[in-house]
C-alpha positions in Angstrom: 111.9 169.8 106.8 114.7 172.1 107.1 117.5 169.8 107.0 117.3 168.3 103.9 117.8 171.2 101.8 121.2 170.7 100.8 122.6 167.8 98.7 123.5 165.5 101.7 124.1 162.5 101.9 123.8 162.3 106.2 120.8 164.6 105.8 119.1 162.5 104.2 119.4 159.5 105.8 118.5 161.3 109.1 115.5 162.4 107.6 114.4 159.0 106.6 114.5 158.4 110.2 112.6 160.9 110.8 110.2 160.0 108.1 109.2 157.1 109.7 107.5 158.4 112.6 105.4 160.8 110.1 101.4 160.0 111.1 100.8 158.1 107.1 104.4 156.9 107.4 104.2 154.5 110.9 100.3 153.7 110.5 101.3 152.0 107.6 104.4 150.9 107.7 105.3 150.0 111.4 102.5 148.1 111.4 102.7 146.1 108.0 106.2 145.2 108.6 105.1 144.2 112.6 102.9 141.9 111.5 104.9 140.5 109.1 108.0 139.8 110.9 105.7 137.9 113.8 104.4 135.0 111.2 108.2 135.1 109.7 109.4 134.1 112.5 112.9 133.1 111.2 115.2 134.9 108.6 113.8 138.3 109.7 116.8 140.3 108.2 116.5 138.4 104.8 112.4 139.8 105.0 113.5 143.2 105.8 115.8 143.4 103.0 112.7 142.3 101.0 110.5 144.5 102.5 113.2 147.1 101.9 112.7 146.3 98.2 109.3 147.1 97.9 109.4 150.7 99.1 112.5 151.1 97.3 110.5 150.1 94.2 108.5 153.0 94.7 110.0 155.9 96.6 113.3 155.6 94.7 111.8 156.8 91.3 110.1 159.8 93.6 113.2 160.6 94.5 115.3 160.4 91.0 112.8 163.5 89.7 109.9 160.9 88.9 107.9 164.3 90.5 104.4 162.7 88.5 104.6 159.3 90.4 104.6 161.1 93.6 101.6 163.4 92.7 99.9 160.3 91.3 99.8 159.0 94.8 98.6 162.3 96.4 95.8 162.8 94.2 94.4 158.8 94.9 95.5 158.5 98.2 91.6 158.1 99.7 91.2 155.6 96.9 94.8 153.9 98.0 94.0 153.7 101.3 90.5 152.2 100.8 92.6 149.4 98.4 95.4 149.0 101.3 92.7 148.4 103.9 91.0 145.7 102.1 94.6 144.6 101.6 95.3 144.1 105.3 91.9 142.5 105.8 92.4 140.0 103.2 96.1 139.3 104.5 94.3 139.4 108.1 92.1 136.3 106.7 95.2 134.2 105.4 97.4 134.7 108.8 94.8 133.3 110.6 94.1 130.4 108.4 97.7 129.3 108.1 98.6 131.1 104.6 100.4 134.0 103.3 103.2 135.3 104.2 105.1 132.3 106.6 103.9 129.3 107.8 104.2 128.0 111.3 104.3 124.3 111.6 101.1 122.9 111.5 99.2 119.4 112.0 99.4 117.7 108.7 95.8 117.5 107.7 95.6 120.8 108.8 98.8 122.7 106.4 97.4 124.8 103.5 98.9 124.3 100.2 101.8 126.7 99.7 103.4 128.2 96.2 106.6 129.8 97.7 104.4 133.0 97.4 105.5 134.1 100.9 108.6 136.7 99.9 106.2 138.4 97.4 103.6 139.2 99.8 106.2 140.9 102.4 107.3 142.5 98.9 103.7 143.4 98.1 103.6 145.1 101.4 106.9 147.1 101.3 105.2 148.4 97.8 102.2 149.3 98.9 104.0 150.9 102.3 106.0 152.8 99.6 103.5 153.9 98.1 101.1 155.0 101.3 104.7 157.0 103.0 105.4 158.9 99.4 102.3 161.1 101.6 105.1 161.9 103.7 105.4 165.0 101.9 107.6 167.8 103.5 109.9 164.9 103.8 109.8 163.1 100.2 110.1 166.9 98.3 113.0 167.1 100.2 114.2 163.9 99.1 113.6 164.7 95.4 115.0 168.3 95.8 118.2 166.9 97.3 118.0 164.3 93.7 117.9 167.8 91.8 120.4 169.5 92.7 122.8 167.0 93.6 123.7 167.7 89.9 124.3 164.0 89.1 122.8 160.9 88.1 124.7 158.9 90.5 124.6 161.0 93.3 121.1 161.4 93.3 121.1 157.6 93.5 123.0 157.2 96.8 121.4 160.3 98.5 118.0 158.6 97.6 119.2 155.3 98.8 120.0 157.3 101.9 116.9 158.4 102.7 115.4 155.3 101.8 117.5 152.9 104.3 117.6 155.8 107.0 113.6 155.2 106.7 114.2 151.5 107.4 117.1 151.2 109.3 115.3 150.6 112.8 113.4 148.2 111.0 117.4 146.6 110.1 118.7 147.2 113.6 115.8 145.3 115.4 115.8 142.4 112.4 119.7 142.3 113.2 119.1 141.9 116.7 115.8 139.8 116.4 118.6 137.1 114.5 121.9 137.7 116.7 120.1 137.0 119.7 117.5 133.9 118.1 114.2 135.9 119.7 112.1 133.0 116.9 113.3 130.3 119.5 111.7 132.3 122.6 108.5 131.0 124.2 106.6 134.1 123.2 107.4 133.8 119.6 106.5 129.9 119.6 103.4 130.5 120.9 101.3 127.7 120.8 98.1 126.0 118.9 94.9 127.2 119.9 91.6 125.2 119.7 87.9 126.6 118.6 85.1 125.0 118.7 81.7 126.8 116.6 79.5 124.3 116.6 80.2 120.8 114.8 83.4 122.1 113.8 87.0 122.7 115.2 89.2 125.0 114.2 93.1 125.2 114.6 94.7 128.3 114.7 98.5 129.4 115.9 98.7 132.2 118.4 101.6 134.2 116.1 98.9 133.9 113.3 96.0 134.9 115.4 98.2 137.9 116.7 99.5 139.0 113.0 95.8 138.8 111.8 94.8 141.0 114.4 97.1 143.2 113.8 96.2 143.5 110.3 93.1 143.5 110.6 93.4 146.6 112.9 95.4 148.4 110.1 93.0 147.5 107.6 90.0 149.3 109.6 92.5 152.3 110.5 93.2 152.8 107.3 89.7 152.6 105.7 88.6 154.8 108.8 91.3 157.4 107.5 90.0 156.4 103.6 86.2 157.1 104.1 87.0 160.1 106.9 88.5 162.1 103.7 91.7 162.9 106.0 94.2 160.2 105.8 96.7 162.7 106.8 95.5 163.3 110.6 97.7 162.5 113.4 97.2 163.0 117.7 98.4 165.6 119.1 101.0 163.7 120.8 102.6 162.0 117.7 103.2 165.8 116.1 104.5 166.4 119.1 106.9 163.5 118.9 107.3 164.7 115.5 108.5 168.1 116.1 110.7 167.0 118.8 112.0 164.6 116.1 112.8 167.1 114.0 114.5 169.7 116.1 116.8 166.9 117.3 117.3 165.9 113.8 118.6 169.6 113.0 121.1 169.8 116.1 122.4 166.3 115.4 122.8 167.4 111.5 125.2 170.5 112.7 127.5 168.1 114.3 127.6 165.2 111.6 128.1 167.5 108.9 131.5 168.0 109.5 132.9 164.9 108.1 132.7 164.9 104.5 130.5 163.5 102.0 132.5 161.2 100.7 132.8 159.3 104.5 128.9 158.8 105.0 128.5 157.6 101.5 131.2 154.8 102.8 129.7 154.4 106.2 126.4 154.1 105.3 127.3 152.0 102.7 128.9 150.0 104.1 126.7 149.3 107.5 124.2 148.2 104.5 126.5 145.6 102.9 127.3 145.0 106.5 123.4 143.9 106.9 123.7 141.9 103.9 126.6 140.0 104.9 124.5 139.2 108.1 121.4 137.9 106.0 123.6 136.0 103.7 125.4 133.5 106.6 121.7 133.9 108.2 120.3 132.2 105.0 123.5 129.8 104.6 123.0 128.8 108.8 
């Protein structure tokens, strides 16, 4: 990707942006952080801040000059996908029983135990989406390229954190919104309890729960589909396209953004982070 080639701060957060809607990037992530957000239910900033974590965890070493974590990835990727799918299936197995990640209020006798595990499984998640999007890699040798010769420790740092926050920042804007508005009071996101009968037995399962598992249990089968097909890196013709298109935006956009200095989108992006955080933090206190 062309536009990252220079030590920007703006390019790469627009490429992070961009990165998202790579084919490994948003069959694994989208998805994971989807499902996710839908048993959550409340809080949804504080959990993409979390989920932010996780891929930080991972992508910002890739993108400080750690060059061997990146090729670790490449080299097991079958064999990361094949751990991610069972992964989603296992996670697809606790949504609908009621455990996990959040729990929707339930009939007493019918509540799982919980161990306050729920904010390290959305962080599980964001690590193992880090880790499945460092594929990404047109975009991610870009990021660490821009970590080289930014000539600096510490700028290296921000323009990684750039592209790591432009990669989630729809994920922020629709969490920020998803709050402002209060979409977890909404009919839809409620749902309801749903009753099964298999023989002697009834079972009790939420409709958020049942849609999160099937929503990870479709990821799980995509990606050990991808896994056991030996090309986890193949995408329809009509998300390269959306790709491409992506990207040629991307580049005329650039042109006209690069005229303020660096020194103003290292403040403004910045600062619409700690602008997020301020959000989660009266979220949390509310």
């Amino acid at each position: 990707m062309d536009i990252i080639f220079s030590a920007s701060i703006i390019a790469a957060f627009i490429a992070g942006m961009v990165a998202l809607f790579a084919p490994c990037c948003i069959t694994v992530l989208l998805p994971a952080y989807l499902a996710s957000a839908f048993r959550e239910k409340k809080n949804i900033l504080k959990m993409t801040f979390i989920f932010f974590a996780g891929i930080a965890v991972i992508l910002v070493p890739i993108g400080l000059g750690a060059a061997g974590l990146a090729q670790f990835f490449r080299d097991y990727h079958s064999e990361m996908y094949i751990f991610g799918g069972l992964l989603m299936i296992l996670l697809a197995v606790l949504a609908v029983r009621g455990k996990g990640l959040a729990m929707i209020p339930m009939p007493k006798r019918l509540t799982p135990k919980m161990s306050g595990s729920d904010p390290k499984s959305v962080f599980l998640l964001g690590i193992f989406s880090g880790a499945a999007t460092s594929c990404c890699a047109p975009v991610l040798a870009g990021a660490v390229t821009l970590a080289v010769i930014s000539g600096t420790f510490w700028k290296a740092l921000i323009v990684t954190f750039a592209y790591v926050f432009g990669m989630t920042f729809p994920l922020f804007i629709a969490a920020y919104f998803y709050d402002r508005f209060k979409i977890e009071e909404s009919k839809l996101i409620q749902g309801k309890m749903l009753e099964f009968k298999i023989g002697a037995k009834t079972f009790y399962v939420h409709s958020t729960n049942l849609l999160a598992g099937a929503v990870f249990f479709a990821m799980g089968v995509i990606l050990l589909a991808l896994a056991f097909s030996g090309d986890a890196f193949w995408a329809p013709a009509v998300q390269v396209g959306i790709g491409n298109a992506l990207n040629a935006w991307s580049q005329n956009l650039l042109e006209t953004l690069t005229k303020l200095p660096e020194i103003i989108w290292a403040i403004i992006i910045t600062g619409i982070f700690l602008f997020f955080l301020y959000k989660m933090e009266r979220n949390t206190l509310e």
